[in-house]
N, C-alpha and C positions, 0 to 999 in steps of 0.2 A: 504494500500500500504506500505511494505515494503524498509526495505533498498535500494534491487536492483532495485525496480520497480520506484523509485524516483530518482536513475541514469539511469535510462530508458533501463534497462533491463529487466523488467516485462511485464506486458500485456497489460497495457497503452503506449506502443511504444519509442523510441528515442528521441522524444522530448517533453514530457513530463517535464522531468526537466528544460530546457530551458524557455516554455510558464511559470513554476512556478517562473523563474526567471523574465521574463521579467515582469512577475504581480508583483513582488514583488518593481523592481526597479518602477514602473510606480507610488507609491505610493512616493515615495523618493527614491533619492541616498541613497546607504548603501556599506559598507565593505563586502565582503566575508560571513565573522560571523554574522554580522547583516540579510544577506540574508538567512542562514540557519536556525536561530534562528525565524526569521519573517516566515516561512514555518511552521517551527513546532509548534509556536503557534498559526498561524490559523488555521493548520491542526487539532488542539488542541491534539499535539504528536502521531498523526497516521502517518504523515512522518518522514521522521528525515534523512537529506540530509550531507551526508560524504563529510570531506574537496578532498580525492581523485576523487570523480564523480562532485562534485562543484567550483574546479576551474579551467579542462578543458573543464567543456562547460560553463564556463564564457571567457573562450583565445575564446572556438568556437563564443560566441555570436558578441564578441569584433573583430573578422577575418569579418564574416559577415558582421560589420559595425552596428549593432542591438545594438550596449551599447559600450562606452567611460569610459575611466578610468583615474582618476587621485589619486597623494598621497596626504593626508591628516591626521591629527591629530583624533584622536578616541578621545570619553569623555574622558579617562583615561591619555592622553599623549600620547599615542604612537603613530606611524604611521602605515596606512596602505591604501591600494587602493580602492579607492570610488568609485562604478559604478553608472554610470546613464544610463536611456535607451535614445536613437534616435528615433525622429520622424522615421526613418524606421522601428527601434522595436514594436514603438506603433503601426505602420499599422500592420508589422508580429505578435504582439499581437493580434488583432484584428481580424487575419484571421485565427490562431490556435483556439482561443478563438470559434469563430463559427464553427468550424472544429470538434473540442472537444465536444461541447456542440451538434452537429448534430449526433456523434458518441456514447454520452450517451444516448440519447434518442431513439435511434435504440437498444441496448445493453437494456436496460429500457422495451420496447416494447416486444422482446423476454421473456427476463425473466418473464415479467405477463404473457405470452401465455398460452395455458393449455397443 
């Protein structure tokens, strides 16, 4: 997956990036950079999520009520905005998360067909 396809213009769909975000916060509050940074090393750099696709659907996740933000101190000193998820994100986790994984496994099936 690609640039576009991890701002959810590719063939994994619109929210795509969001479930990545919301798995990501589900592990710990993180900044922005930490959330991109945490994608691409688990993807172990097959995604790689742009500050332009990654922090309006962090405003979208935050409108929904799915993640809260507050400022805070980075290791370094500086400041920046901490997101955490909401028990409503974790249910909307949980229900992409199945959605996703129901949607691979059909896509999975085809592909071995003869």
């Amino acid at each position: 997956m690609g640039r576009d396809e991890a701002a959810g213009r590719g063939p994994l769909g619109a929210g795509t990036l969001e479930m990545l975000i919301l798995k990501s916060l589900s592990a710990a509050a993180m900044h922005g950079y930490a959330i991109a940074q945490h994608i691409e090393r688990l993807s172990q750099d097959v995604l790689s999520v742009e500050q332009g696709s990654l922090y309006p659907a962090l405003e979208r996740l935050q409108v929904k009520g799915w993640v809260t933000s507050k400022w805070g101190p980075t290791p370094t000193g500086r400041q920046a905005r901490y997101y955490t998820i909401t028990a409503a994100g974790r249910k909307q986790l949980g229900e992409r998360k199945a959605e996703y994984e129901r949607i691979a496994l059909a896509v999975a099936r085809v592909m071995r067909s003869a």
